[in-house]
C-alpha positions in Angstrom: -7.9 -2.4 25.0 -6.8 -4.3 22.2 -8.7 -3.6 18.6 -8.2 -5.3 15.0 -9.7 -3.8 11.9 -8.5 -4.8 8.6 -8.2 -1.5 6.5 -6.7 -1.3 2.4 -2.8 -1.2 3.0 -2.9 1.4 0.2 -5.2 3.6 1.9 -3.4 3.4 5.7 0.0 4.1 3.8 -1.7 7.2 1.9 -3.2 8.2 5.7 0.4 8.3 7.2 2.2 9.9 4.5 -0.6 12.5 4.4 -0.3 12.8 8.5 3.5 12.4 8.6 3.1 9.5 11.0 5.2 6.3 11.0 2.7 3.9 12.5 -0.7 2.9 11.6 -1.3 2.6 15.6 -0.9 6.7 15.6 -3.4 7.4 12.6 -5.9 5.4 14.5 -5.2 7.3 17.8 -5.6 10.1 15.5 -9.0 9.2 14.3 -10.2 7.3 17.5 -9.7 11.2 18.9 -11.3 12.7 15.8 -14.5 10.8 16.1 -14.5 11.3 20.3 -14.9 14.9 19.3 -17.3 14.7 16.9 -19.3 13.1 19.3 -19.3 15.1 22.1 -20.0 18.3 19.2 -23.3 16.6 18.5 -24.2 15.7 22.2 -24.1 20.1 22.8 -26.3 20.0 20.0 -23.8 21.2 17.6 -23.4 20.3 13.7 -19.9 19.8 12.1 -19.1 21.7 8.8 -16.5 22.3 6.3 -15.8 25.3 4.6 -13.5 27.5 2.7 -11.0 29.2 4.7 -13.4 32.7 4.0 -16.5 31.2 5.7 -18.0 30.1 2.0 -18.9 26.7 0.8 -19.8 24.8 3.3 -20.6 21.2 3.6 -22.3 19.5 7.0 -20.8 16.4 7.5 -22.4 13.3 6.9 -21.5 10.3 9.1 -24.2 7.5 9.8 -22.6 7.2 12.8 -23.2 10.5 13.8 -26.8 10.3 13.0 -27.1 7.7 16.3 -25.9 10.2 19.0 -28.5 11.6 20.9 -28.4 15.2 22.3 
């Protein structure tokens, strides 16, 4: 399947650089793969956090998106 998004050429460039990838085909891979997992976290009924690397400060993360899946 073929799919065409316009994204912010500064923000795709500052993606790849940040991922070391040469192509914007691969960040989206990388995302596509990102979001599949995110997904199937919230169909087990799990939430998705962020935290420092000692367990403190965490954050849920909010994505509308998210919000839609059912468990």
């Amino acid at each position: 399947m073929e799919i065409r998004i316009n994204v912010d050429d500064n923000f795709m460039e500052s993606l790849k650089d940040r991922l070391n990838e040469k192509r914007a085909t691969d960040v989206t891979k990388d995302a596509l793969t990102l979001l599949n997992w995110a997904v199937s976290e919230i169909e087990n009924g799990r939430v998705i956090l962020s935290a420092q690397r000692d367990g403190t400060d965490m954050h849920r993360l909010a994505m509308p998106a998210l919000n839609k899946v059912t468990k």
